[in-house]
Every structure is written in C-alpha cells, then in structure tokens.
C-alpha positions, -999 to 999 in steps of 0.1 A, spaced: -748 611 -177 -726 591 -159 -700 566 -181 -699 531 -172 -663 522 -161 -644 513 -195 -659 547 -211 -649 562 -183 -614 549 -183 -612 561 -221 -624 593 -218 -605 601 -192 -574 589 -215 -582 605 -247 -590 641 -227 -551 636 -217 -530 623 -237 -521 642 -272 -513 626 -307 -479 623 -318 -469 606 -276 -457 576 -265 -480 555 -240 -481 523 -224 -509 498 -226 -498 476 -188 -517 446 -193 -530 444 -235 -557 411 -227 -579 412 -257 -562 446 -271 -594 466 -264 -570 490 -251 -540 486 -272 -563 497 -303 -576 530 -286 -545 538 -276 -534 531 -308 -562 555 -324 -556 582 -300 -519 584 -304 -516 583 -341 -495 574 -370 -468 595 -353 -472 581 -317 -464 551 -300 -478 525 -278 -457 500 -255 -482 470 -248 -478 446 -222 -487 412 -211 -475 378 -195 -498 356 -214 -493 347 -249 -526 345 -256 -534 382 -248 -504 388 -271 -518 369 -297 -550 384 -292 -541 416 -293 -518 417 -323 -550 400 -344 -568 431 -334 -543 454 -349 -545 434 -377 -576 435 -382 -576 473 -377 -544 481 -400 -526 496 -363 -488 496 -369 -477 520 -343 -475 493 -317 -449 474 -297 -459 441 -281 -441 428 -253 -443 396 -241 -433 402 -205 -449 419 -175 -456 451 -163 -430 451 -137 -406 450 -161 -414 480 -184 -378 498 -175 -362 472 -190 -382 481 -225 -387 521 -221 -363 544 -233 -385 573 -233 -378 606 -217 -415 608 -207 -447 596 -218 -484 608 -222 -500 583 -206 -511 541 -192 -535 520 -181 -538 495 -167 -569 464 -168 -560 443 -133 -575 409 -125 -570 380 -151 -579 381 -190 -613 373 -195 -621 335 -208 -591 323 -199 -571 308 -170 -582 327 -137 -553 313 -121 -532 337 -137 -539 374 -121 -522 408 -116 -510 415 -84 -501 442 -63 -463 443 -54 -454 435 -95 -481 464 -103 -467 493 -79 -438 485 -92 -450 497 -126 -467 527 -110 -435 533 -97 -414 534 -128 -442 551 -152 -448 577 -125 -414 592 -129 -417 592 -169 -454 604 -167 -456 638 -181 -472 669 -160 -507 664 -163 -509 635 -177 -529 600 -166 -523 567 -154 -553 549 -154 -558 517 -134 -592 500 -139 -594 476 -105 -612 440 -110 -611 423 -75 -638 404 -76 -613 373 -80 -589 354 -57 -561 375 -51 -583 405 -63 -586 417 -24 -550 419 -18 -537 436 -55 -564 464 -46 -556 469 -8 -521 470 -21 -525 499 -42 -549 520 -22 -521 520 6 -493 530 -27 -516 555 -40 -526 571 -9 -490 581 -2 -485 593 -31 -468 628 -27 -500 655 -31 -481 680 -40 -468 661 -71 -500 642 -81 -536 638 -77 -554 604 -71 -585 601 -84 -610 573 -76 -644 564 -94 -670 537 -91 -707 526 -87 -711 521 -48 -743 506 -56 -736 475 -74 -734 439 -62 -707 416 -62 -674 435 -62 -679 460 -88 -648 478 -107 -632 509 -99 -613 533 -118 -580 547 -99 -563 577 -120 -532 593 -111 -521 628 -127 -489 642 -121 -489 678 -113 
C-alpha cells in the first residue's frame, strides 16, 4: 500500500530516529509535526521547533498543551538560524513542511537560499543513518524557485556521505507534494 505524503514523511521519521534523541522540527505551522516528534522522541528526548510566524508558535504550543508534550523548545525564529540555537553534538533527525502555513497569510513562504542553509547546518550534526525529511509544497508563488533550489543543493550532495531520496505521486494535478529525504551514510 502506498502512504500518502504526510504518512510517508512520518514513517520514514519514526523508522529512524530512536527515543531518548534530539531532533529538529524546521518549520512547526500547526505543530502536527512538533507533537510526533515529540511522541517519538520521548520523555528523555528533545525537540527544537522552528518557525517565523507567531502564530504557528502559538499554534503549536496549544497543541502540546493540549497533549501534555513538555519535551519541546519553541523558537521563534527561522530555520536559517538554527546554529545560533543548537548546541547538540548530533541529532537523530528534521523535517521540514515548505510553502506557507496553511489558513494564513500566503505572502509569507519558505524559501530556498534560507532553507539550504538549514540543510547545511543539520547535515553536519545529522547522525549516520539518520533522516532529514523535507516535504516540498510548490504549488504557491515562490514555490517553483525554493524547489529548483534544493534539487540543484541536494543533487550535489556528496554520495559517498549521503543518500537522497525522492518520493511523490506523478499522477496528480496541480503541483502535487514531494517528499525529499536525506540519510547520512
């Protein structure tokens, strides 16, 4: 059975990443993925969540609320910043949602160079065979570029250090979603 794109994303996540490690949630929006990171992680793990808009923030520290998640740092910042707030050795795993937060101001999007620079800094803490996980709206103004940005990022990626993995329905209208994972070897 294939997964749809989220599962997918997920799966691919919780098959990685072990409890007790630190991981980074790039872009928290409704904290959909905050909260499974949270779960997967544990009591004893950690989770760095990201975002630029207060509202995700908001958003997402109602959800661990709601859900009794205190294993959680949320930073109201973005992505391209994450040295700045990592003090980590290595971590077990990210993702990453691009595009805009849903319901809200489509105005304000991800975008490539502020992204790879992420990449770049959580590729070098990554731990060996462990995931970053990009799922890649871009479907949007601005979508185009962030994703031809990465594909050309990615696709030198060393491959002796790390595999790129790419998954999606070719079959669907309107600029569906993709799934870009990176393990380091």
């Amino acid at each position: 059975m294939l997964k749809g794109i989220l599962n997918y994303a997920h799966y691919l996540l919780e098959e990685s990443i072990e409890k007790g490690e630190k991981v980074i949630d790039a872009t928290c929006g409704n904290g959909n993925d905050t909260l499974f990171l949270s779960r997967i992680v544990g009591e004893d793990g950690h989770v760095y969540a990201f975002d630029v808009q207060e509202e995700a923030i908001a958003a997402t520290r109602k959800a661990l609320i709601n859900n009794t998640r205190t294993n959680v740092s949320l930073i109201h910042d973005s992505h391209e910043n994450i040295a700045d707030y990592i003090n980590e050795k290595e971590i077990g795993g990210a993702i990453f949602n691009l595009g805009y937060l849903p319901k809200s101001d489509k105005s304000i999007i991800t975008k490539g160079d502020t992204t790879v620079n992420a990449i770049d800094v959580i590729v070098n803490l990554l731990k060996k065979g462990r995931l970053i996980v990009l799922v890649v709206y871009h479907g949007h103004e601005g979508g185009k570029e962030e994703k031809e940005t990465l594909l050309r990022y990615l696709l030198h990626l060393d491959q002796k250090k790390f595999n790129v993995l790419r998954y999606g329905f070719i079959n669907q209208q309107n600029d569906p979603p993709f799934i870009l994972a990176v393990q380091k070897k």
